[in-house]
PyMOL CGO cylinders between C-alpha atoms (Angstrom):
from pymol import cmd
from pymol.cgo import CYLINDER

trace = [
    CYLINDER, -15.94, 15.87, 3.04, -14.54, 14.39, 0.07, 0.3, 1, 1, 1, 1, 1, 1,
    CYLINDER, -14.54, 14.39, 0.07, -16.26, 15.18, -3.62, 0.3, 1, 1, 1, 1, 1, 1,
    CYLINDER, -16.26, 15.18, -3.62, -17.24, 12.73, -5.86, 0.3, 1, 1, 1, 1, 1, 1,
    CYLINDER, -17.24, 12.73, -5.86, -15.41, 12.41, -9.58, 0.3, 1, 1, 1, 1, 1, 1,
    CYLINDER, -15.41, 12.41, -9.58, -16.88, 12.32, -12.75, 0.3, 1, 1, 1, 1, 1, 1,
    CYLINDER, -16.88, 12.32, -12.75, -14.72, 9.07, -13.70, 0.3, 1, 1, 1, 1, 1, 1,
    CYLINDER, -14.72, 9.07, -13.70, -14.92, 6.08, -12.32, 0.3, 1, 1, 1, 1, 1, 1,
    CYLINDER, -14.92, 6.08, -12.32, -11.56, 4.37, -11.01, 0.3, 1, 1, 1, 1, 1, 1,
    CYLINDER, -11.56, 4.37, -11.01, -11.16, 1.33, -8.63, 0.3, 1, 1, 1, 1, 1, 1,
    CYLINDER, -11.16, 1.33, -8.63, -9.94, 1.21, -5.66, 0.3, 1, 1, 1, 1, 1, 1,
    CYLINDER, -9.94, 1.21, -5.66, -9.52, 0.48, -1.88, 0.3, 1, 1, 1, 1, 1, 1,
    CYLINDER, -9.52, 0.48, -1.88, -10.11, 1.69, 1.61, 0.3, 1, 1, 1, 1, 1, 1,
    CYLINDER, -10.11, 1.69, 1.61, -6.98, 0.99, 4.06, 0.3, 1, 1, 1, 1, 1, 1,
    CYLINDER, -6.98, 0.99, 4.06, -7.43, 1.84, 7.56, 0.3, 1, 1, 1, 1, 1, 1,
    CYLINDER, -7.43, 1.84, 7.56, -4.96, 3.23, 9.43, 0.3, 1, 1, 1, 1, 1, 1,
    CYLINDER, -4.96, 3.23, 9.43, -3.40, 3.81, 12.93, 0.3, 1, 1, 1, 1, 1, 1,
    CYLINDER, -3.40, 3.81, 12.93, -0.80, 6.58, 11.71, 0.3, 1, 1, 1, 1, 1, 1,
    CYLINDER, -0.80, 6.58, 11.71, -2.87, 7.55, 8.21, 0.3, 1, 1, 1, 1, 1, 1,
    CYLINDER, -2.87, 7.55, 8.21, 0.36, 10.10, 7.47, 0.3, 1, 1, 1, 1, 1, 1,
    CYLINDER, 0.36, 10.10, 7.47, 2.55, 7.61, 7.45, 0.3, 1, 1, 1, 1, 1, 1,
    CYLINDER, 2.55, 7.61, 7.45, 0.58, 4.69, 5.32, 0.3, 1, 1, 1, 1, 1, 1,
    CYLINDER, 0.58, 4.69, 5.32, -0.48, 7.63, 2.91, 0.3, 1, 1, 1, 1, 1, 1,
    CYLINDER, -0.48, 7.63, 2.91, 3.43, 8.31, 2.54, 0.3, 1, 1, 1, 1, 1, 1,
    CYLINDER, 3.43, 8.31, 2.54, 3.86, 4.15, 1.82, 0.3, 1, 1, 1, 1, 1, 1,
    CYLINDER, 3.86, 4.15, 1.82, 1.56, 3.88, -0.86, 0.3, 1, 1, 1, 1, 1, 1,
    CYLINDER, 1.56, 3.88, -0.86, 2.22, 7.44, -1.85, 0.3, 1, 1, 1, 1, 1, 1,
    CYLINDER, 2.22, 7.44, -1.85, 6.43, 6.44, -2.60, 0.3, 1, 1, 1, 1, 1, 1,
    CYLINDER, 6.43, 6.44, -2.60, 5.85, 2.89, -3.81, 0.3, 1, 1, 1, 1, 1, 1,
    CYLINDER, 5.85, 2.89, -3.81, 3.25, 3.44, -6.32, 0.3, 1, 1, 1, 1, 1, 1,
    CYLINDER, 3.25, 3.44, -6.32, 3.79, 7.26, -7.07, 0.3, 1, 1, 1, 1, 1, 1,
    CYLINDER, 3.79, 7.26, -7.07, 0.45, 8.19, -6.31, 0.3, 1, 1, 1, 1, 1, 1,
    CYLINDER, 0.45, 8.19, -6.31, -0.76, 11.68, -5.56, 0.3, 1, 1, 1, 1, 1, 1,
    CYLINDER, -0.76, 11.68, -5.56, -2.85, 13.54, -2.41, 0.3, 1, 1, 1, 1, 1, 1,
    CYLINDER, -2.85, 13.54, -2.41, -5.91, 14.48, -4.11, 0.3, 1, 1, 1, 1, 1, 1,
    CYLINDER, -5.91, 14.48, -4.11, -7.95, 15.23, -1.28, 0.3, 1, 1, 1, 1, 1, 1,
    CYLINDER, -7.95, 15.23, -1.28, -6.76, 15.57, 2.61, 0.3, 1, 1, 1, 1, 1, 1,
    CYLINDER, -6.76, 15.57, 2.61, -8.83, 15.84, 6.13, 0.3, 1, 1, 1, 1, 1, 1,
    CYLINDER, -8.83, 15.84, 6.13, -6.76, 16.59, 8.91, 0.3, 1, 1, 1, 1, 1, 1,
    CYLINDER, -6.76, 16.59, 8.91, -5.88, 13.89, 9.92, 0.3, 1, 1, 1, 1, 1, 1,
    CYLINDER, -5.88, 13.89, 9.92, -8.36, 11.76, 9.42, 0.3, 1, 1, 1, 1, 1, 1,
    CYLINDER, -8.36, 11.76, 9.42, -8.38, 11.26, 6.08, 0.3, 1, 1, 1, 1, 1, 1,
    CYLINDER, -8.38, 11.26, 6.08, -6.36, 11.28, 2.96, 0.3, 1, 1, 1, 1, 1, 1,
    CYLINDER, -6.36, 11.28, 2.96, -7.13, 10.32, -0.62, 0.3, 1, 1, 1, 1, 1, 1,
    CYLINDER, -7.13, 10.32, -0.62, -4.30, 9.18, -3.31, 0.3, 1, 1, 1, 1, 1, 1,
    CYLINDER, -4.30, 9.18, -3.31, -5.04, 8.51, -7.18, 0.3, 1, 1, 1, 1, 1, 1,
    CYLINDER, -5.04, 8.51, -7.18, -2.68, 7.79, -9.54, 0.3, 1, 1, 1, 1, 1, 1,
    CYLINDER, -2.68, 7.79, -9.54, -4.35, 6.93, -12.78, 0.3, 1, 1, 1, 1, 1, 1,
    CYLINDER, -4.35, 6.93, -12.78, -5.87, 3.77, -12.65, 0.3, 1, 1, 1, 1, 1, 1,
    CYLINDER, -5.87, 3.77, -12.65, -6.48, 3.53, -8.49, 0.3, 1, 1, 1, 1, 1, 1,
    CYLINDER, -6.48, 3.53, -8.49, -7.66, 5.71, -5.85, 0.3, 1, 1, 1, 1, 1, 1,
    CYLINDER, -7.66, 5.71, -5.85, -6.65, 4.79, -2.53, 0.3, 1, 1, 1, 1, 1, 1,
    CYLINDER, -6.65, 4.79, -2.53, -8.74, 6.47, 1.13, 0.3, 1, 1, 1, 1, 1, 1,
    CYLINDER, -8.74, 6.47, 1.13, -6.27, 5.88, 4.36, 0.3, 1, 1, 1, 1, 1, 1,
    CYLINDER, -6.27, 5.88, 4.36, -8.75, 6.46, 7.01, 0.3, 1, 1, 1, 1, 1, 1,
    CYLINDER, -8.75, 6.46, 7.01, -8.10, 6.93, 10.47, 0.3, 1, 1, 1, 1, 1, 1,
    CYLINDER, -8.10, 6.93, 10.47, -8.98, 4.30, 12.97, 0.3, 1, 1, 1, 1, 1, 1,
    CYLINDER, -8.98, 4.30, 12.97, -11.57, 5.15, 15.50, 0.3, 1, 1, 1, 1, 1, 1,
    CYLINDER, -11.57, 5.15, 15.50, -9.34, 6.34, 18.39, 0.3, 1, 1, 1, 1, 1, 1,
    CYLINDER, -9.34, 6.34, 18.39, -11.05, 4.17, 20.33, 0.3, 1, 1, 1, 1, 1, 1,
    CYLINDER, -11.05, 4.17, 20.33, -10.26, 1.18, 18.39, 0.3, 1, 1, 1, 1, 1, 1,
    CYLINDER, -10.26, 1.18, 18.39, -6.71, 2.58, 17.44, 0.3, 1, 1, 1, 1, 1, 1,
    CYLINDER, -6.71, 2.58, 17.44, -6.03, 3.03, 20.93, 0.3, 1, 1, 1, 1, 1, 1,
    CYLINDER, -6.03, 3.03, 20.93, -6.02, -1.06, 21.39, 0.3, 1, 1, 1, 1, 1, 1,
    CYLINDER, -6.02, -1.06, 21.39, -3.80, -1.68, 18.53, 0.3, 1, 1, 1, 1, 1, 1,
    CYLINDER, -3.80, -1.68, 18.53, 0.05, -1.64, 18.97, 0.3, 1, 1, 1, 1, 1, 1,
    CYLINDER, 0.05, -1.64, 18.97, 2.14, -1.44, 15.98, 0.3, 1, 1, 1, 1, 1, 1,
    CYLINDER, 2.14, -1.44, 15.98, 5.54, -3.01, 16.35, 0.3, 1, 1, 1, 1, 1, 1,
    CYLINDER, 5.54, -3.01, 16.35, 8.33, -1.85, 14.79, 0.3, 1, 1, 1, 1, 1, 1,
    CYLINDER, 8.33, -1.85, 14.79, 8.74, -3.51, 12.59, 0.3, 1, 1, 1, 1, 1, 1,
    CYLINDER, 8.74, -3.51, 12.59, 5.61, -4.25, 12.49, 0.3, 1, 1, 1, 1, 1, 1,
    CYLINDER, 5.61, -4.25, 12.49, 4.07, -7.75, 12.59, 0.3, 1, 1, 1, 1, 1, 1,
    CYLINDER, 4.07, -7.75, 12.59, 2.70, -9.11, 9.00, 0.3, 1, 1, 1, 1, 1, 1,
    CYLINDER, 2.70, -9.11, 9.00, -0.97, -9.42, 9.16, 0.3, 1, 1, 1, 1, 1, 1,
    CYLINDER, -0.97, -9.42, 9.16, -1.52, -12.46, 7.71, 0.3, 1, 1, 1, 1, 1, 1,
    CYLINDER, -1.52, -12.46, 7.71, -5.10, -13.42, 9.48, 0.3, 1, 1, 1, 1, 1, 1,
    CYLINDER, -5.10, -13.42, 9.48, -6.79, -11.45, 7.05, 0.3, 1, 1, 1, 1, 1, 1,
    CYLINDER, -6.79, -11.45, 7.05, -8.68, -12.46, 4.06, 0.3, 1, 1, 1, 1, 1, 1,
    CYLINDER, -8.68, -12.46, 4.06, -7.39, -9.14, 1.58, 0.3, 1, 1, 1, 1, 1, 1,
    CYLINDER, -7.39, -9.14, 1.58, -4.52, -8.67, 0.42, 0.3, 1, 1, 1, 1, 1, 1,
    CYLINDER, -4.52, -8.67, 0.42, -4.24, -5.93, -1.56, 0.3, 1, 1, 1, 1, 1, 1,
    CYLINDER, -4.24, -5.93, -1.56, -2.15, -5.90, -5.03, 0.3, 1, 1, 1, 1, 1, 1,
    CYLINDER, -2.15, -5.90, -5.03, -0.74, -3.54, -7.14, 0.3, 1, 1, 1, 1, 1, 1,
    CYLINDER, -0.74, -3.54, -7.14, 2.09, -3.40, -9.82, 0.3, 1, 1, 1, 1, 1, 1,
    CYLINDER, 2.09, -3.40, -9.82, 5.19, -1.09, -10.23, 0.3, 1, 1, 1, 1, 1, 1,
    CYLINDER, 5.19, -1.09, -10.23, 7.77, -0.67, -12.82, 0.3, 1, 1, 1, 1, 1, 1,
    CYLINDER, 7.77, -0.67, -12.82, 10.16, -2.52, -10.51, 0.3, 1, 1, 1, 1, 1, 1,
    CYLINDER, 10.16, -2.52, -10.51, 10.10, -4.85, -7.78, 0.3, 1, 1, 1, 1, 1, 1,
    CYLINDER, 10.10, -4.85, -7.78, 13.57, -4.06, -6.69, 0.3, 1, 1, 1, 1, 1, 1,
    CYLINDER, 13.57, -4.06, -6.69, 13.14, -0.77, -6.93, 0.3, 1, 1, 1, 1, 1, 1,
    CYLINDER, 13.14, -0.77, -6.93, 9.98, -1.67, -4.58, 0.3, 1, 1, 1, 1, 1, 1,
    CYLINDER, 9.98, -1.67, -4.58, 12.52, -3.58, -2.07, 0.3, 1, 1, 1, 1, 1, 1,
    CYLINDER, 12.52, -3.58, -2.07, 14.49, -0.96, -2.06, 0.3, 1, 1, 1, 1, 1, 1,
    CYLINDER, 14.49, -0.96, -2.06, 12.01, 2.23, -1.16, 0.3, 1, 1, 1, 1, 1, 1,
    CYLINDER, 12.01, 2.23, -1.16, 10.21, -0.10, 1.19, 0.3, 1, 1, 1, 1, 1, 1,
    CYLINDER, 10.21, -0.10, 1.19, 12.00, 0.44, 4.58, 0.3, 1, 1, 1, 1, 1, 1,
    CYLINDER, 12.00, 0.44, 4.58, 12.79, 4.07, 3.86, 0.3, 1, 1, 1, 1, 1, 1,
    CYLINDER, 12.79, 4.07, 3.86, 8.98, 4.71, 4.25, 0.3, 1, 1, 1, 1, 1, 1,
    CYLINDER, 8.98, 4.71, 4.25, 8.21, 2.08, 7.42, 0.3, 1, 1, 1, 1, 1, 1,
    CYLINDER, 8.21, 2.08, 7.42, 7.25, -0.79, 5.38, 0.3, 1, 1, 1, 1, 1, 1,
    CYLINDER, 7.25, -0.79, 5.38, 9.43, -4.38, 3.58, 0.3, 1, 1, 1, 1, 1, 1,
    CYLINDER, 9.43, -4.38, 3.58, 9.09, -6.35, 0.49, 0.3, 1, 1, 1, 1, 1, 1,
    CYLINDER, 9.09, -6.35, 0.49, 10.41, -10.21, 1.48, 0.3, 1, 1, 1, 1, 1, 1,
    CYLINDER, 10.41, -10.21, 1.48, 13.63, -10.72, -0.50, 0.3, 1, 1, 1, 1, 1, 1,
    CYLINDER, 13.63, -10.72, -0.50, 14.25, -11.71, -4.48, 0.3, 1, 1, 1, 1, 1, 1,
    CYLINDER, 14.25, -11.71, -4.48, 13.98, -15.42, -3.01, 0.3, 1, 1, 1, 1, 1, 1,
    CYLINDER, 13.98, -15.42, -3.01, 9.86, -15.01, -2.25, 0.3, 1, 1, 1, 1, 1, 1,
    CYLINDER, 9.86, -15.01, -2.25, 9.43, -14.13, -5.88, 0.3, 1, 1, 1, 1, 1, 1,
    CYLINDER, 9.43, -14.13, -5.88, 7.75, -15.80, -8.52, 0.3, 1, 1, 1, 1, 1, 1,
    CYLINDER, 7.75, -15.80, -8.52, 5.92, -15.87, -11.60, 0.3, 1, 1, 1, 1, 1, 1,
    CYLINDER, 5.92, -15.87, -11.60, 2.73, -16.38, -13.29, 0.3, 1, 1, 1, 1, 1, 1,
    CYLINDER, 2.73, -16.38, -13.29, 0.81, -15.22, -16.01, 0.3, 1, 1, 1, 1, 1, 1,
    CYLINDER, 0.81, -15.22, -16.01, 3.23, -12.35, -17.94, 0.3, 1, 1, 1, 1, 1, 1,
    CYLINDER, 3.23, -12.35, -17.94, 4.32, -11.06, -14.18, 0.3, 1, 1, 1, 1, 1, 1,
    CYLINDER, 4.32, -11.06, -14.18, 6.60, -11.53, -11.63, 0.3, 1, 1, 1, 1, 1, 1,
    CYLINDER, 6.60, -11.53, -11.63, 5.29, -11.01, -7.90, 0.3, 1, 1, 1, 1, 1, 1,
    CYLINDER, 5.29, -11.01, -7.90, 6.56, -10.46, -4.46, 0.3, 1, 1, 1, 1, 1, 1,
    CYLINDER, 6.56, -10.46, -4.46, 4.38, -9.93, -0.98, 0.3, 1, 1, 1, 1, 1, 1,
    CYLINDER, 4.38, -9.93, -0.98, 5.71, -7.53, 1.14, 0.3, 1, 1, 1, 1, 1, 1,
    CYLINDER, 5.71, -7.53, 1.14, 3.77, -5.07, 4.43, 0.3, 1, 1, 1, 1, 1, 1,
    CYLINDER, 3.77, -5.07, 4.43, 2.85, -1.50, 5.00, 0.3, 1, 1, 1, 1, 1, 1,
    CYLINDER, 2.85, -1.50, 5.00, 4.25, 0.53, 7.84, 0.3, 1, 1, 1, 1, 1, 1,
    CYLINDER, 4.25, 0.53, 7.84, 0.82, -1.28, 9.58, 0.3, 1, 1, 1, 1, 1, 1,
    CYLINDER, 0.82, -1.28, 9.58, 1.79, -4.58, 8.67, 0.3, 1, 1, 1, 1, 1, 1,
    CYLINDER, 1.79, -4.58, 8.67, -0.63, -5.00, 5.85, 0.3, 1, 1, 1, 1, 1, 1,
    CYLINDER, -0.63, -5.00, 5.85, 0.11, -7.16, 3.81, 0.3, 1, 1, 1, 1, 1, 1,
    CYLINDER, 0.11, -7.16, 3.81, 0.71, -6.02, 0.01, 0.3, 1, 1, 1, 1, 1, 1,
    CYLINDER, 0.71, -6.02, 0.01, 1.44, -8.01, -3.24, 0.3, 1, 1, 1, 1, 1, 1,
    CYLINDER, 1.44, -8.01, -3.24, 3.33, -6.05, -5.89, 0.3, 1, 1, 1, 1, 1, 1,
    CYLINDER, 3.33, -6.05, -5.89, 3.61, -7.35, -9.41, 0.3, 1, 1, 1, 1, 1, 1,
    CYLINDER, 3.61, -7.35, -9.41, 6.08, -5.90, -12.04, 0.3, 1, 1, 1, 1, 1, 1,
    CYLINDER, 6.08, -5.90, -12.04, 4.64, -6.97, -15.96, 0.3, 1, 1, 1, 1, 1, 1,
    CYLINDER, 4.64, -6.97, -15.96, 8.00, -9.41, -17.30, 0.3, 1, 1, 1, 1, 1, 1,
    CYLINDER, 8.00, -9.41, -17.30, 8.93, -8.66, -20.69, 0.3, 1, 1, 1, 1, 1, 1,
    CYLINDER, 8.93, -8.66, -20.69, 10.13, -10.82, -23.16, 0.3, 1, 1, 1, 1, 1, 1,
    CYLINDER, 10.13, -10.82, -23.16, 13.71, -9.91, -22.46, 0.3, 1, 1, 1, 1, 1, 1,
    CYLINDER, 13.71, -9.91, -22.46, 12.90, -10.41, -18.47, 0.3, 1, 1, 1, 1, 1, 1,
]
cmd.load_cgo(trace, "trace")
């Protein structure tokens, strides 16, 4: 059973089909660390400013879902999840080694003092990273 912390941090709940493998996704892109683990039902990431909980499906939900490879972009959802890194390339580039895709330099744009791309977990989940611009960017 996971403890509670003394400080408070935001963050999300992702549920998962494979939760080693979407724990390893977040884990890479946004150098986050396990904190707490349960089997396999369960793992916890924080990094300092998020904690993220991949839960495992109910088996017997998880049993009806079939992830493709690559998996299909689940776009009939109303989350998307965002987070920034020090690089969106670098982002791109990570992606596929750990099951998951950020759309190419094309999909960018900009808003706001950042530059944002969507890209999909290893689930198909769809995920917004944002990298701050400078003034140099």
């Amino acid at each position: 059973m996971p403890r509670l912390t003394k400080t408070a941090k935001m963050g999300a709940v992702i549920f998962a089909k494979d939760v080693e493998k979407v724990a390893n996704f977040y884990q890479s892109l946004l150098s986050m660390k396990i904190t707490e683990r349960d089997g396999k039902d369960f793992i916890e990431l924080k990094s300092s400013g998020i904690e993220l909980v991949i839960h495992a499906i109910p088996a017997r939900v998880a049993m009806t879902i079939d992830i493709e490879v690559p998996p299909q972009r689940r776009t009939e959802t109303p989350l998307k999840l965002l987070f920034y890194v020090a690089s969106i390339a670098n982002a791109r580039k990570m992606a596929p080694v750990v099951g998951g895709k950020l759309s190419g330099v094309k999909s960018e744009w900009s808003a706001r003092g950042f530059c944002a791309c969507d890209g999909y977990d290893p689930e198909g989940n769809i995920v917004q990273f944002r990298e701050i611009l400078t003034e140099e960017s």
